[in-house]
N, C-alpha and C positions, 0 to 999 in steps of 0.2 A: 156505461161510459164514464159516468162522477166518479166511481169509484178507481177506475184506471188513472185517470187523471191524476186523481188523490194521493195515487199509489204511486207513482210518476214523481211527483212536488215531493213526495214525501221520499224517496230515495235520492233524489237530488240535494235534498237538502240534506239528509245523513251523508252523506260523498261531500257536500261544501262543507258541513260541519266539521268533519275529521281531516281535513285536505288532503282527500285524495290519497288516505292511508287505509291499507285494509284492513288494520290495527294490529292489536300486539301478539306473535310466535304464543303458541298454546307454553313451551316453555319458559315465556318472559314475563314478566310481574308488570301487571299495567300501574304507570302510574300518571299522578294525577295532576303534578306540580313537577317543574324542572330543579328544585333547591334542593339539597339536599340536606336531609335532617340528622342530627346529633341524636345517638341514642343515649349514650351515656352517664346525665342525670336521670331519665325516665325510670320509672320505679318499676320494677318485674312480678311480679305474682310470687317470687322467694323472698323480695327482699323485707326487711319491716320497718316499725317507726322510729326503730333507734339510729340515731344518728353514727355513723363509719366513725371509731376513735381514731384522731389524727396522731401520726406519728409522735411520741414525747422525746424532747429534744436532750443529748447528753447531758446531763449538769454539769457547769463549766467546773473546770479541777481546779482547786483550792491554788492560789499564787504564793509565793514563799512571805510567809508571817514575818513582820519586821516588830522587836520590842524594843524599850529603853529598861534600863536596867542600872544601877552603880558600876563604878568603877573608881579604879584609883585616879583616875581623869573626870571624877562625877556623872552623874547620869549621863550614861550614850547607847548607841544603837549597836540590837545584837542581831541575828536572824531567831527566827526559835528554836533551833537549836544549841544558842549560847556563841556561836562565833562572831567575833569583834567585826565592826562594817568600817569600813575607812571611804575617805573624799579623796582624791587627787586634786591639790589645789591648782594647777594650770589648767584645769576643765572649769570655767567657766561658764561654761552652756549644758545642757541636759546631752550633747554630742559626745559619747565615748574619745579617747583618745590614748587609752593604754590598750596595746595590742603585741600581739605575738611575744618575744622576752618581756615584754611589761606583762603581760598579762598571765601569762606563766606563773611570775613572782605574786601577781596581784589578781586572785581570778577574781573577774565579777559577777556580781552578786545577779544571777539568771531567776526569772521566774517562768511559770507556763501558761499562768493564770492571773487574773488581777492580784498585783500583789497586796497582802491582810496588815492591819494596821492592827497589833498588838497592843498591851499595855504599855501607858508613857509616850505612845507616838500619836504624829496628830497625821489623820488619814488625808486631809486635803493637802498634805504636804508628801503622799506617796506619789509616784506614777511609774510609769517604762517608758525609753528606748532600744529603737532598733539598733541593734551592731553590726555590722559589715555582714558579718557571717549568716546572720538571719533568724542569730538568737533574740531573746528579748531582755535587757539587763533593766535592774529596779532602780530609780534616782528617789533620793529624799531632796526636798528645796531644791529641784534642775541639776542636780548634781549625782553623777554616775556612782554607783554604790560598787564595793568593791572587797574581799575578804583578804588576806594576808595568809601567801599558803602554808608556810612554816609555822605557825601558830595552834595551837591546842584549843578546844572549848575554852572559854571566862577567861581566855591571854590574851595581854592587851602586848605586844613587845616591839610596836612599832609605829606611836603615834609621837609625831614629829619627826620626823625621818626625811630625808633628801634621798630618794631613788630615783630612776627614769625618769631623769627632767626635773622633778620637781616636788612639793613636800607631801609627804602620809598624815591625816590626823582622823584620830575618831570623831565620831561626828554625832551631835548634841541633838534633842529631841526636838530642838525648836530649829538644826537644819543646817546650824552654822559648827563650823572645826571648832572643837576643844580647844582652848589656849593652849599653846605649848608647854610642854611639861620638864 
């Protein structure tokens, strides 16, 4: 009869333990915990102790090389390919302001990448703004850089000049227009 009993307590209490579940489908995975776990750092039996190489990132493309160089206006700014850089003096701010027929006559001076401070130029005086367009153009000392499109390599043919508003001049290492020539 103890042993009935026992037999008795002892199924009762499997049935309060489980509540009252007959437990889990022969085809369901019992488990043990309701959270659910991340497998994807856990290491597998393939993988080893070297660490996944993380993707290497493009290397940024070189920005357009700014140098100083002589001239018949003294030391001023070329790109490295030897074309003269001109200022526009009513730009005041590092804000573009030659666009569409100015900019035609005047294209400026675009980079893709940080622009390179050549020989002659002093790099804390390089940087970029944005243009309308969503180019990126290069300013020396806050001021919007610019080429002169009728001009050849090492030709300077248009500093001091009155076009589109206002004066052309090359533009000196230290940031400021050439004196007028």
């Amino acid at each position: 009869m103890l042993s009935r009993c026992c037999a008795a307590v002892l199924i009762l209490t499997l049935l309060t333990a489980c509540g009252g579940d007959s437990g889990p489908d022969a085809d369901e995975p019992a488990s043990t915990s309701s959270e659910t776990v991340d497998m994807t750092d856990v290491p597998t039996a393939s993988s080893t102790d070297e660490p996944t190489p993380s993707p290497t990132p493009e290397p940024a493309e070189p920005g357009t090389r700014i140098v100083a160089s002589g001239s018949e206006f003294g030391q001023m700014l070329f790109d490295g390919t030897g074309q003269a850089i001109y200022l526009f003096d009513i730009e005041t701010t590092s804000k573009p302001r030659c666009y569409d027929a100015c900019a035609e006559a005047w294209p400026p001076v675009l980079t893709k990448g940080d622009p390179v401070a050549g020989q002659g130029v002093e790099s804390s005086l390089l940087a970029t703004t944005d243009r309308a367009d969503g180019t990126i153009q290069v300013t020396y000392n806050d001021h919007p850089l610019y080429f002169y499109a009728h001009e050849g390599k090492r030709e300077v043919k248009c500093h001091d000049i009155f076009l589109n508003g206002g004066n052309w001049y090359v533009v000196q290492p230290d940031g400021d227009p050439a004196p007028p020539g």
